[in-house]
C-alpha positions in Angstrom: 0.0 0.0 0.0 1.3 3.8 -1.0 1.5 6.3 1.0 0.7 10.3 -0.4 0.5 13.2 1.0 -0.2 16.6 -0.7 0.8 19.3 1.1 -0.4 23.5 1.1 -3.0 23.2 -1.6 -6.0 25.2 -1.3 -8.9 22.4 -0.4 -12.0 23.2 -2.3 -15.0 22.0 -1.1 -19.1 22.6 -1.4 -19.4 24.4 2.1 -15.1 25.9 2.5 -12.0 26.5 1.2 -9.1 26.0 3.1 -5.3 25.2 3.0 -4.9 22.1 4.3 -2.6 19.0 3.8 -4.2 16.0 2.6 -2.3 12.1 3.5 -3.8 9.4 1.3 -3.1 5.7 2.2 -3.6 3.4 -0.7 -6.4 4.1 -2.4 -8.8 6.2 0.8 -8.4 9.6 2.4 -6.7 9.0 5.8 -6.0 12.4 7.2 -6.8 16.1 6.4 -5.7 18.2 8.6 -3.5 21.9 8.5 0.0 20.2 9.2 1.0 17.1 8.7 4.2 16.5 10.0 6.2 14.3 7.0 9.0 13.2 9.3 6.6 10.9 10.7 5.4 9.2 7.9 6.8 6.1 6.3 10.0 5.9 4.3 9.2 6.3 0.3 5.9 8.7 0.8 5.2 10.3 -2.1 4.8 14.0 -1.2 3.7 16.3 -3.7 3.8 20.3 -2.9 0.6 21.9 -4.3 1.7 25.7 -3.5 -0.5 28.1 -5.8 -3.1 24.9 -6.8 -6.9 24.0 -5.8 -7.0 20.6 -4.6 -10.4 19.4 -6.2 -12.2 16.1 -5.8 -12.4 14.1 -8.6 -14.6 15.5 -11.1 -17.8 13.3 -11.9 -19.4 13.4 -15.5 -22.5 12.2 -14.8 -23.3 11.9 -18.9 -21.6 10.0 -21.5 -21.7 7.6 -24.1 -18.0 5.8 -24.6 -17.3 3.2 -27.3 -21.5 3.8 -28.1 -22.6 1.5 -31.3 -25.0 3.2 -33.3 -26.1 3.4 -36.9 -23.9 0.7 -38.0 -20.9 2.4 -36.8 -19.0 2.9 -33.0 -18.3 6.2 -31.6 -14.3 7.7 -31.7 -13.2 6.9 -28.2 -13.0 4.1 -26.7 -12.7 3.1 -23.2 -9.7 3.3 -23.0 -9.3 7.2 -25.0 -12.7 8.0 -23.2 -10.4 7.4 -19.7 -7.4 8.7 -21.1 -9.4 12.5 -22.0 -11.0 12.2 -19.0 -8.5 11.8 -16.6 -6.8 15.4 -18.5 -10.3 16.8 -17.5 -10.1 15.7 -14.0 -12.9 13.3 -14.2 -12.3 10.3 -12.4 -15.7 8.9 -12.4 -18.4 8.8 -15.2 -21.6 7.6 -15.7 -22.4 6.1 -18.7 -25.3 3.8 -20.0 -26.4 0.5 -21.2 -28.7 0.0 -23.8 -32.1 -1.7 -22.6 -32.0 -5.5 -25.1 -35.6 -5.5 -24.4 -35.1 -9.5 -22.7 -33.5 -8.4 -19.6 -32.2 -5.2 -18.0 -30.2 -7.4 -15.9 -28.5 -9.2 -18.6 -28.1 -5.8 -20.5 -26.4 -4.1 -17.3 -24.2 -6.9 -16.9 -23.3 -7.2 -20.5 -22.5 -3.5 -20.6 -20.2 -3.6 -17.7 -18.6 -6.7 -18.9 -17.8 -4.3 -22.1 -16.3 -1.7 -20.3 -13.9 -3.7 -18.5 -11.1 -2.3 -20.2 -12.0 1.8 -18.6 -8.9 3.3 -16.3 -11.3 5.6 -14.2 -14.0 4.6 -12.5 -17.3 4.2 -13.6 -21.3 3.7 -12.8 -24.3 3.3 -15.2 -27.6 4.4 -15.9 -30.1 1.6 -17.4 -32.0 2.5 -20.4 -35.7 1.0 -19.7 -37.2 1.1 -23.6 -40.4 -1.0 -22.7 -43.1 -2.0 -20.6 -42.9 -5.0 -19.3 -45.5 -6.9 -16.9 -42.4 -7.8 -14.3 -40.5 -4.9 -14.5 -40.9 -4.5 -10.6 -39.0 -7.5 -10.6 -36.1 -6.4 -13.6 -35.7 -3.0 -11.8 -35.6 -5.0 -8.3 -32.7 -7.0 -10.4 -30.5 -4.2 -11.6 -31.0 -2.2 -8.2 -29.5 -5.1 -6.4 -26.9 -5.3 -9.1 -25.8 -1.9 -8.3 -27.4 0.2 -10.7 -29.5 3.2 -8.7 -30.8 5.4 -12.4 -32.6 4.1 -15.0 -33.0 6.3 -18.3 -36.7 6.9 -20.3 -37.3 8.7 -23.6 -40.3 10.5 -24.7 -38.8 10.3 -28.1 -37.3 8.0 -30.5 -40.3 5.7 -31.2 -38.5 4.4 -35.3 -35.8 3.2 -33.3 -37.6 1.5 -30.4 -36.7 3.5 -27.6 -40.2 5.2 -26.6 -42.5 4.2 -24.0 -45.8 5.0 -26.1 -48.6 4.1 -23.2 -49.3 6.8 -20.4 -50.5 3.9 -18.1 -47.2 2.0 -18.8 -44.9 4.3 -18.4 -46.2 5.3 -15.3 -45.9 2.2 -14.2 -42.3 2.0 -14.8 -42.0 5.9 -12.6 -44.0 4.0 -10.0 -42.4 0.9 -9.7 -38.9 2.9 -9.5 -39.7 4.9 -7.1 -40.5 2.2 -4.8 -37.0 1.0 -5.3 -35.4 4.0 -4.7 -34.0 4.6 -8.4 -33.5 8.0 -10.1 -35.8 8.3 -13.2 -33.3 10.3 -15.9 -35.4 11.3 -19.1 -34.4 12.7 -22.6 -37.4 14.9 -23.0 -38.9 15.5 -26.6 -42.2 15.0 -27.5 -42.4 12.5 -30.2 -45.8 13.2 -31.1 -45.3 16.8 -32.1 -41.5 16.0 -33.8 -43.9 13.4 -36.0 -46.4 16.4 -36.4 -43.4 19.0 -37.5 -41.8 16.6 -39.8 -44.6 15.9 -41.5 -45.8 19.2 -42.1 -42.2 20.4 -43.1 -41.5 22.1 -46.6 -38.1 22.6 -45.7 -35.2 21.2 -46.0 -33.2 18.7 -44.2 -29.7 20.5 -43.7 -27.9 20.6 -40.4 -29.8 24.1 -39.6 -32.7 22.8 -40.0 -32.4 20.0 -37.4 -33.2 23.1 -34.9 -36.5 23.5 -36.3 -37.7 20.1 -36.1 -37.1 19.5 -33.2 -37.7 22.9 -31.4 -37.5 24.1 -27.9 -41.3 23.6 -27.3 -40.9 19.6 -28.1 -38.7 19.4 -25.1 -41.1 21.9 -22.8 -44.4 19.8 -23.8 -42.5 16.6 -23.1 -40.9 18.3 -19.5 -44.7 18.9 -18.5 -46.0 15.5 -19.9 -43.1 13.3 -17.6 -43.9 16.1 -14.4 -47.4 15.4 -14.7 -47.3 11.8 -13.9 -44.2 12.5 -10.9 -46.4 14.7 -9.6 -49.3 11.9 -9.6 -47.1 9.3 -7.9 -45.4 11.7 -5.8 -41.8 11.3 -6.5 -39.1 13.2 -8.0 -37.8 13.0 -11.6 -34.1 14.2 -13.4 -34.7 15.8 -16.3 -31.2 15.3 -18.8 -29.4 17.8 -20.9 -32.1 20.7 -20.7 -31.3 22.8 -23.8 -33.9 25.9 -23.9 -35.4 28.7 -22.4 -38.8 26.9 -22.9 -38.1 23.8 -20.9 -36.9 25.8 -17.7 -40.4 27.4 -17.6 -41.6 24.3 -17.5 -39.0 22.7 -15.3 -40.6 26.0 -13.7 -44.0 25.1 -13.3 -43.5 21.8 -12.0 -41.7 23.1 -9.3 -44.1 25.5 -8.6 -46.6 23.0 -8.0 -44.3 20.9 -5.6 -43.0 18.4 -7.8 -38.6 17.8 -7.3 -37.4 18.0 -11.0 -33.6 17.7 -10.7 -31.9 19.7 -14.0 -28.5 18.9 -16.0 -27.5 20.7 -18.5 -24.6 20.8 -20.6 -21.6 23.1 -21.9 -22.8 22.8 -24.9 -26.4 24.6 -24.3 -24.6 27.2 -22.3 -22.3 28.3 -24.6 -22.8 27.4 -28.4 -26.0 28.5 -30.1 -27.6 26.8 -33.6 -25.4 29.6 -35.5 -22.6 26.4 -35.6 -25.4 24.3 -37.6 -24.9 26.7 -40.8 -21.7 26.3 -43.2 -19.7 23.6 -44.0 -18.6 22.7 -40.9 -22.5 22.4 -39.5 -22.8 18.6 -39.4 -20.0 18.6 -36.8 -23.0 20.5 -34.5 -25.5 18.3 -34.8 -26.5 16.6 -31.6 -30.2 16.2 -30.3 -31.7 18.0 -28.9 -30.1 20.4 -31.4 -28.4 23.5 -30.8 -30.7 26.7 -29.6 -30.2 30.4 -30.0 -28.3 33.1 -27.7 -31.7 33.4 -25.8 -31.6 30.3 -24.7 -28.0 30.4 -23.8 -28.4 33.2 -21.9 -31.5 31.9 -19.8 -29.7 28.6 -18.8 -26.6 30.6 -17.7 -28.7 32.5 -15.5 -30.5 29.8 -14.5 -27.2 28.2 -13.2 -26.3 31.0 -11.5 -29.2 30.9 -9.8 -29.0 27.4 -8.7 -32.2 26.5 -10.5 -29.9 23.9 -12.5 -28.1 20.8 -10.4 -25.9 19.2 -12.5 -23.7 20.1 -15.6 -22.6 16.9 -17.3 -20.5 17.0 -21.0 -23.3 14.1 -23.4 -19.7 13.4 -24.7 -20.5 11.2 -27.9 -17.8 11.5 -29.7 -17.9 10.4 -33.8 -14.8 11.4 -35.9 -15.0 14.5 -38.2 -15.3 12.4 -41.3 -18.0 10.1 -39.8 -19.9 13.5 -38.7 -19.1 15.1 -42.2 -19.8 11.9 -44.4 -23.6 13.5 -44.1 -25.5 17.2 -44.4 -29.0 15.6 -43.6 -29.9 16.2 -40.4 -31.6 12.8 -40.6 -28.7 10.9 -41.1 -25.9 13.0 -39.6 -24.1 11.2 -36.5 -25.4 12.8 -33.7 -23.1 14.4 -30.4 -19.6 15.8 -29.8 -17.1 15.0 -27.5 -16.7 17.4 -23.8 -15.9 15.3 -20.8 -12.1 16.8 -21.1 -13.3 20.4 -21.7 -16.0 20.4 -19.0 -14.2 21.5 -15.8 -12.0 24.5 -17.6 -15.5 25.6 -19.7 -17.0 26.2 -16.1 -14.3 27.2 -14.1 -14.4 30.0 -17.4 -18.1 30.7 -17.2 -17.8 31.1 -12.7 -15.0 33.4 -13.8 -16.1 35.8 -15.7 -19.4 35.8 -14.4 -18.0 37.0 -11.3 -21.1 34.8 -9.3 -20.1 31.1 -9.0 -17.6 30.2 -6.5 -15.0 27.3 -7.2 -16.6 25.9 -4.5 -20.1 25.6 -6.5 -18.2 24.4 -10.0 -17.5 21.3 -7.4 -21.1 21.1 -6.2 -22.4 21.1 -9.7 -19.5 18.9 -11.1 -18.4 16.5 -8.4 -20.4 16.7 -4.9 -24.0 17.0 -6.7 -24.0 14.5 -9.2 -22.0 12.2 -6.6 -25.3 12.9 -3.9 -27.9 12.5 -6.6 -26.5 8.6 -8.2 -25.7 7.5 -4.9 -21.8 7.7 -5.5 -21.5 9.8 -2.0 -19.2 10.0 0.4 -17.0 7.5 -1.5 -17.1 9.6 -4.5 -17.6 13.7 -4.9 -15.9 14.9 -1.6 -12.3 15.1 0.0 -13.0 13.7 3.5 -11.5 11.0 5.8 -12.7 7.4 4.4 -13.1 8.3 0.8 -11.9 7.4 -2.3 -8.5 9.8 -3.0 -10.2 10.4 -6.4 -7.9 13.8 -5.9 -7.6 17.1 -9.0 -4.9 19.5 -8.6 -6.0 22.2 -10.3 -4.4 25.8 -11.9 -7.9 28.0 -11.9 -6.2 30.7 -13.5 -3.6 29.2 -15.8 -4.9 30.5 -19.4 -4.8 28.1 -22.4 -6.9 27.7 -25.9 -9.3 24.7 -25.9 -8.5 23.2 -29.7 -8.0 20.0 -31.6 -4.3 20.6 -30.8 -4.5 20.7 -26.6 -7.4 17.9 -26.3 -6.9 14.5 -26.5 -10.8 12.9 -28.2 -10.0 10.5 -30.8 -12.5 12.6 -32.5 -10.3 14.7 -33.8 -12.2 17.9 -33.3 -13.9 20.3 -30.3 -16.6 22.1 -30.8 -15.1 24.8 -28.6 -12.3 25.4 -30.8 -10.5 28.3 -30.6 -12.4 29.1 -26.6 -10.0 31.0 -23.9 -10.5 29.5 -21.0 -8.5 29.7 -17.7 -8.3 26.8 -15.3 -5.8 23.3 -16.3 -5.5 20.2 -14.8 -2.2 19.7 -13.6 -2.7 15.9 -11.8 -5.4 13.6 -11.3 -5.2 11.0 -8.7 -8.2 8.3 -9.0 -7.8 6.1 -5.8 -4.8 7.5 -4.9 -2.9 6.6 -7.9 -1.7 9.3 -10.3 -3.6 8.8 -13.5 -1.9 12.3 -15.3 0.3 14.2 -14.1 1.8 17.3 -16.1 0.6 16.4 -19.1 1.5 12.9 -19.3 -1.1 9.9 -19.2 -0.6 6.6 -16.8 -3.6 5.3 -16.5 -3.6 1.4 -16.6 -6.4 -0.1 -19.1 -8.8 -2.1 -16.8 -7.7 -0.5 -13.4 -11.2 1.3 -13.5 -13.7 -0.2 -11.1 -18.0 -0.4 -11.3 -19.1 1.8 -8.6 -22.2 0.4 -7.2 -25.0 3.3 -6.0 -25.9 3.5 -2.9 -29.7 5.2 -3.6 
């Protein structure tokens, strides 16, 4: 077992700051405390001297899709690059999904952790539930004993099989959850009125487009539709990736009425706007729900700084840019882009300059919050005494360009090319081993472990 300590960084946490030293004994948190005498630990402890650097915990993307089949095709990074990009990001932890087979959630959770054996960091999942069935009290009671504490609904995709159609059915699945204890996460579009737009459309089908077929109001109907039946059962719901103005107000109205809508958004709907859909670069945009306008930007921002938004989570689904530009129909274009690595500096950025988000928040929203909601908490999403040294030393004010170039996505590309940012990653510790450390990668293929929730 190694010994660690990090002396005089600056401990960020959801409640203080505070310099501290922090001794790590294999892989758990042993001691935190102002001084820590060195003389009296162990011969060969590795001390590191974080003057002038935050001391984060390890950040959590609570949101991706690694080594994803789709569409005949697999996404650009694998396991193992989807670790390696992450652990340059700071995030030691994500949470990523398995696909529902429609024969057993059980057998599909188990086969998707099976496939991502090979991860470096740490990881949990969310189980997609795509149908009804008449024992899924018994499937969910399955996975829940399995370690899986979220299970994932869409209101949308209905051609490829992934929409619960029936009202009754669906709230049987909210119902039977809830009982359990497991966090409903929903994609919210309303199929029904996509259907409706499409057909009507005398448009066409470019990557612009895509923005008007599936607009802003599809996501607030579907919001209202999901709340309606949480609020009938009485239980709380997570809605994913809100993109627009229009679904707040109707995150909005739920909560007036009493119902606990947990929000996560996403870098992308905070700072890009469906201007990126036009010119030739467009398809390289195109994720769904598709990019909004500055309104929308500008309305989720606030709402963030208002606390009216949880947890900010990256999406990343990363295709190459020839897969994404081998199509300008919106139809048939790849959808997503990569972000886990450019999540933590694209906050830090935005708490920056806005001048009205604390470090200490960034970690709420990107570490403590999502860690509390999935049932990761206290072994993951704090620096305290018993848990996991998942450890970020962090620069918040060392400036650098986000680009192609200084990210690491087998993608190729970022769709925050060319963005200033300020705050770097300078080591990431994930069990208190280092997994990068000034700018080189050591993370060991397979050393990532399946975090059970606790829920």
């Amino acid at each position: 077992m190694s010994t660690l300590l990090i002396k005089n960084g600056l401990i960020v946490d959801t409640e203080w700051t505070r310099h501290s030293d922090i001794l790590v004994d294999g892989s758990k948190i042993v001691r935190i405390a102002p001084h820590i005498d060195e003389s009296r630990l162990p011969q060969g402890t590795d001390i590191i001297h974080a003057d002038g650097l935050c001391v984060l915990p390890g950040i959590i993307d609570a949101h991706t899709h690694y080594h994803l089949v789709s569409r005949g095709t697999v996404t650009a990074d694998s396991f193992e690059e989807g670790s390696k990009l992450a652990a340059f990001g700071g995030v030691t932890t994500v949470v990523d999904f398995a696909d529902d087979n429609k024969e057993s959630l059980l057998e599909s959770l188990s086969e998707r952790r099976h496939e991502m054996r090979p991860m470096a960091i740490d990881y949990a999942l969310h189980q997609g539930v795509y149908g009804y069935r008449d024992d899924i009290q018994t499937e969910l009671e399955e996975i829940r004993a399995a370690g899986c504490g979220t299970i994932k609904i869409f209101t949308t995709y209905r051609d490829v099989g992934y929409l619960v159609e029936k009202r009754d059915e669906l709230k049987e699945i909210f119902r039977a959850a809830s009982s359990l204890g497991i966090m409903v996460t929903i994609h919210c579009e309303d199929d029904k009125l996509i259907e409706e737009i499409n057909a009507g459309w005398k448009g066409g089908h470019r990557p612009i487009d895509h923005a008007a077929l599936r607009p802003a109001e599809v996501e607030a109907a579907a919001i209202r539709y999901v709340g309606g039946i949480a609020e009938e059962i009485g239980m709380s719901i997570y809605v994913v990736h809100l993109s627009s103005k229009a679904g707040l107000e109707a995150v909005r109205e739920l909560r007036s009425r009493g119902v606990t809508v947990n929000v996560e958004t996403t870098p992308h709907y905070l700072f890009l706007d469906k201007s990126r859909l036009e010119g030739e670069d467009g398809s390289l945009y195109v994720m769904t729900p598709p990019l909004r306008t500055p309104e929308d930007n500008k309305a989720l921002q606030e709402a963030l700084l208002d606390g009216e938004i949880q947890v900010v989570a990256t999406d990343h689904c990363s295709f190459t840019r020839e897969q994404k530009l081998s199509s300008d129909d919106c139809r048939t274009i790849y959808p997503g882009i990569p972000g886990t690595e450019e999540l933590l500096p694209l906050i830090n950025t935005f708490a920056h300059s806005s001048g009205k988000l604390s470090l200490s928040q960034v970690v709420n929203l990107l570490s403590t919050g999502p860690a509390k909601l999935f049932g990761l908490y206290p072994e993951k999403g704090v620096l305290r005494e018993g848990s996991d040294a998942d450890i970020v030393l962090f620069a918040p004010e060392w400036p650098w360009v986000l680009s192609s170039e200084t990210l690491h996505s087998a993608s190729g590309y970022t769709a925050y090319e060319g963005f200033n940012v300020i705050g770097k990653v300078v080591m990431t510790y994930l069990r208190g081993r280092l997994v990068m450390g000034d700018g080189i990668y050591l993370g060991i293929s397979g050393d990532g472990r399946f975090i059970r929730a606790k829920r």
